[in-house]
Each structure stands twice: as C-alpha cells, then as structure tokens.
N, C-alpha and C positions, 0 to 999 in steps of 0.2 A: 086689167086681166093679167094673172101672172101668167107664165109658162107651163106653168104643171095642167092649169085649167084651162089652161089654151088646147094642148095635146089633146087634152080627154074627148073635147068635141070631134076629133079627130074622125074621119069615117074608115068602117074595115078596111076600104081600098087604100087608105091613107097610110093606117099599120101595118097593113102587108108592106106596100112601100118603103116602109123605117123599118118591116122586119130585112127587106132583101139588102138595105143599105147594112144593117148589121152584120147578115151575111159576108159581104162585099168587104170589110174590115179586116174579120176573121180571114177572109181567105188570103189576105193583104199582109194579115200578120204572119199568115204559116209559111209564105213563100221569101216574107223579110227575116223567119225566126232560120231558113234553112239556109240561106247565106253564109252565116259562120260556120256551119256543117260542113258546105264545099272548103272552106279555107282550114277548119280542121285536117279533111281530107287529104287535100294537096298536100299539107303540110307533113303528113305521113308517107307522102309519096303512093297514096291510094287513089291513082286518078279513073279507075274503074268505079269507086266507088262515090268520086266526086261528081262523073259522067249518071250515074245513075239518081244522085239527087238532085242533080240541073235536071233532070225530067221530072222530078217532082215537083222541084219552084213552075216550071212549064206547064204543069199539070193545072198548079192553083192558080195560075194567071190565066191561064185562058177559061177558068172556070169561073175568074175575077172579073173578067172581062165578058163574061152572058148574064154576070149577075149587074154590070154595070150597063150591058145594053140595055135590059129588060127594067130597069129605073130608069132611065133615060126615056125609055120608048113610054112607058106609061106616062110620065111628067110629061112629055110632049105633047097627049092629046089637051092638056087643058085642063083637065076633071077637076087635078088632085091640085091641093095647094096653091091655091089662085096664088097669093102673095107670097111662096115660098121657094115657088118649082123653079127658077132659074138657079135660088142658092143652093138647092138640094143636088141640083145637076151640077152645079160646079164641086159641091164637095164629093158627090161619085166620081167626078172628073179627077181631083186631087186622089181619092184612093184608091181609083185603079193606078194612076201614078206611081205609086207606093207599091203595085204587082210587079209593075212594067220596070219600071228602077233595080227591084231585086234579080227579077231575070235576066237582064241584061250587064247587070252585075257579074253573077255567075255565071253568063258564058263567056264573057273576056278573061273568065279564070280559067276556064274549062276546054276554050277553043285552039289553045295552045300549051303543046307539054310545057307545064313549067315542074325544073326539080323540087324536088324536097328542099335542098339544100339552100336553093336560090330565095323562095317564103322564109324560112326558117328565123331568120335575123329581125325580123319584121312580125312575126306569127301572132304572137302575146299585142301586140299594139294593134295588129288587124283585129282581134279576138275582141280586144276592147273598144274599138270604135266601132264593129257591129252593135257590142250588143247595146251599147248607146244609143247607135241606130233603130236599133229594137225596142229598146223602152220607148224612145217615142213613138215608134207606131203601137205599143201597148195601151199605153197610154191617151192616143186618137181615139183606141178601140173602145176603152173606159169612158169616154168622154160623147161618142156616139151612141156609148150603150145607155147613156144618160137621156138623150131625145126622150120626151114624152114624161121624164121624171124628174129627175132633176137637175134645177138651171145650177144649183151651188157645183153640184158634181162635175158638169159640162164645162163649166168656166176652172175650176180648180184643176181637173185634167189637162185641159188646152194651153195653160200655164206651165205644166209640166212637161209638154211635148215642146214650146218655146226651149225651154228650158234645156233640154236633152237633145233638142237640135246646136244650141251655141254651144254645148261641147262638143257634140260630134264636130260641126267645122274646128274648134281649137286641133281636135286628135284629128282630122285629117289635113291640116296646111302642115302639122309636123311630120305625118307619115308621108307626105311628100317630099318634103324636103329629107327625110331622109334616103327615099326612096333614088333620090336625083344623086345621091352621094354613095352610092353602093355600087359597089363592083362587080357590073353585073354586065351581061350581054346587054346590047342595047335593046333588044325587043323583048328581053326579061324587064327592064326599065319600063318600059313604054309600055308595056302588060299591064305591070301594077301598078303604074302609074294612072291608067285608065279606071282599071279596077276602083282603086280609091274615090277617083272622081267621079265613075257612074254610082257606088253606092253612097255617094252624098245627098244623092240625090232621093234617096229612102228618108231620108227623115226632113228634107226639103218640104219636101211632097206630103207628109206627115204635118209639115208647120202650115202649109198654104191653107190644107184641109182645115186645119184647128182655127186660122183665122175666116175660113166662110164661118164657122161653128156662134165665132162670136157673133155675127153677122145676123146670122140663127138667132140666135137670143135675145138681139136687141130687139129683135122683130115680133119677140114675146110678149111684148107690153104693148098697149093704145092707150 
C-alpha cells in the first residue's frame, strides 16, 4: 500500500487532525519568519518597534501552542491513527518547538536595551543565519503540507530542512566566535551570545520534526 492510498482511507477526524497540524507549522513559520524583523529592528535602534513585534512572535506561539494542545488532546483519546498517533504527537511536539525557540529568541533580544551600535558589526551575519533558520522551517512546512499526498514531496523537503539546518550551525559556531571577540560590555556579550544559541535551536527543532516525518513514511508501506 503506498502513502498517497494509505492517506485517502483516512477518516474526517483524521484530516482535520493533519488539517490543525498544518495549521500549527504555519503559525511556527510566522513567529520563526518575525525573528529577523526584531534583529532588523534593534539594529536601527528601533526597540519600540522591536517590543512591539516580540508581541507578535507571542501572539502566534501561544496560538501554536492551542493549536498543538488540541492535536495532542484528540490523538490521546485513541480514535485517530491507531499506528501513527504517538509520531504525529511527537512531530507537534517538535513544531511547537520551533514557536517556542523563536519566542524565546526574541526576548533575549528584546529584554535588554541593547544599542544599535553594539548589533551592528554582526547585523548582516545575524540577517543571514535567520533566514537560514527560516528556510528550514519553510521547508518542514512544505514537507508537512505534503501528509496525505505526496511521499516524493515529504521526503525531498526533509532533506532540505537537514540541509538548512547544517548551515545554520556552520553560521552560528562563527557568529559566536565572533561574538566572544567583540568589544563589547559583557552583558552585550552574553545577550548575544544567548541570542545566537536560543535561535539554533529554530531549525533544530525544524530537523527533529523532519526526522519523525521520515518516520511517517516508512510507516506508509505494509
């Protein structure tokens, strides 16, 4: 039985299920795409306006997070996906992840003034290892939105979220190190240093998700 035929037998309550996980991605992506916005932000010395999009990523993570109870709560009673409901709750596990990562990101940028001047030297590199960070949750999201159609899509995405994960760690073990070398207050150090380290953890969390994904699909075939 392939995957696509496997899906179809699917019951409504099954596709609403893969519909709220799709949900749950989306909302995963828009709080990982807002990330570089805060660091544009700061980076202009706009931290009014960097405060006010940390309540946006806050906004879609806790809305990531009702959309990741209510998959969870339904797979727990049993019904849905006799043989798949513990992988589907760990991949909601891994994509709230991926809310929770970016939020927590941006308030370590956001909880302390940090200058303009002090991001600046670093900006362009932060810029680029978000959006790194970004393609691969784009990429998860691509690759989720494949459940139920197709495996070639699911598996070729997941590859790509591998992928866009081992550059981000390359571009953040250097943004640290540069970070440790910059003449800076030590709690501007330790800021961004942090910073860096929590949103590694976006496309981490991106790659865990992509491997239940495989996980998923082997489970496609009997």
């Amino acid at each position: 039985m392939n995957l696509r035929s496997w899906f179809r037998g699917f019951s409504s309550g099954e596709r609403e299920i893969l519909a709220n996980l799709r949900e749950h991605v989306e909302l995963a992506q828009r709080a990982a795409s807002l990330v570089g916005v805060v660091v544009e932000q700061v980076s202009r010395g706009d931290l009014a306006g960097a405060h006010l999009t940390y309540v946006e990523i806050d906004k879609a993570e806790t809305t990531a997070d009702e959309s990741h109870r209510e998959v969870v709560e339904r797979l727990s009673n049993g019904v849905f996906f006799s043989n798949l409901g513990t992988d589907l709750m760990n991949l909601a596990e891994k994509v709230d992840g991926v809310a929770d990562s970016a939020k927590d990101a941006a308030k370590i940028l956001t909880q302390r003034e940090l200058r303009a001047e002090e991001l600046a030297p670093i900006k362009d590199e932060l810029v680029e290892y978000l959006g790194v960070s970004l393609k691969a949750v784009m990429s998860l999201n691509s690759a989720i939105s494949g459940l139920g159609k197709d495996r070639e899509a699911i598996l070729k995405h997941a590859r790509e979220v591998e992928e866009y994960e081992e550059v981000a760690d390359l571009l953040k073990n250097g943004l640290v190190g540069r970070i440790l070398g910059m003449d800076l207050p030590v709690l501007s150090v330790l800021q961004l240093k942090d910073f860096v380290n929590i949103a590694d953890n976006i496309s981490d969390n991106a790659e865990d998700a992509a491997d239940v994904l495989y996980v998923i699909v082997s489970k496609g075939y009997t």
